[in-house]
C-alpha positions as CSV (number, residue, x, y, z in Angstrom):
1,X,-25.8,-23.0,-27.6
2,X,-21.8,-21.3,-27.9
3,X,-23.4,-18.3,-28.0
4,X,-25.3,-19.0,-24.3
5,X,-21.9,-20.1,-22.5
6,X,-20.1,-16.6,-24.4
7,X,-22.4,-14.5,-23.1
8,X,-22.3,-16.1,-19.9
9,X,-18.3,-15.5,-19.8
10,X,-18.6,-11.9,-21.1
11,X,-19.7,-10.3,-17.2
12,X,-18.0,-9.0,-15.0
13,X,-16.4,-10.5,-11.9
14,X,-19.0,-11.2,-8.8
15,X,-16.5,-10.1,-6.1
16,X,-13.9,-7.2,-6.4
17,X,-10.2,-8.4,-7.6
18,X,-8.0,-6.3,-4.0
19,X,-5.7,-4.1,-5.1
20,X,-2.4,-3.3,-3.6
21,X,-2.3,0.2,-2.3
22,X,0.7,2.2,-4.6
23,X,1.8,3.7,-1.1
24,X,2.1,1.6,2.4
25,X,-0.2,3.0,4.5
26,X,1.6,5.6,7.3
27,X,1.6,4.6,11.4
28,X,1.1,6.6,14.1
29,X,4.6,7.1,14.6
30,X,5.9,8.0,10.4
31,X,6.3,11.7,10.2
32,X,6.2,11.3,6.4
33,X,5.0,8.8,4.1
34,X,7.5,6.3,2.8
35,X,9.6,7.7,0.1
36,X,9.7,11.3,1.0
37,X,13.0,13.0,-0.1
38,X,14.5,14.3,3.7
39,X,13.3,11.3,5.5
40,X,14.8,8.0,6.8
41,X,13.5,4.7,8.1
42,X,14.2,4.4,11.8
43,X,13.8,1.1,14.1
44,X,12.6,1.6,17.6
45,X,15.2,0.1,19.7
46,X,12.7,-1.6,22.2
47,X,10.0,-2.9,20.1
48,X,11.8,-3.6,16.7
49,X,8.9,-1.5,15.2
50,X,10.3,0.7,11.9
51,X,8.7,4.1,10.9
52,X,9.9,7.0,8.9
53,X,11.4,10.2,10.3
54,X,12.3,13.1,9.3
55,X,16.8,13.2,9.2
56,X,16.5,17.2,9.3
57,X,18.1,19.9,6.7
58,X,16.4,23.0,5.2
């Protein structure tokens, strides 16, 4: 009967555990993704609304 309710445990999860992506997805307006040495995060002045831009240099 111990063995029944093991074996029961042992499967895998019915529904998929999400996961985080490592890297926030990029918007219309990012240039580059987050993190990107030569880039800064800029806030629109009208809508609030932060993306990442390129600050220029060779």
């Amino acid at each position: 009967m111990a063995e029944d309710k093991t074996q029961q445990n042992d499967r895998p999860a019915t529904k998929p555990i999400p996961v985080k992506p490592a890297v926030e997805p990029m918007s219309n307006k990012d240039e580059a993704p987050p993190g990107t040495p030569g880039t800064g995060e800029t806030m629109a002045p009208k809508t609030g609304e932060t993306y990442v831009q390129g600050i220029g240099g060779a």
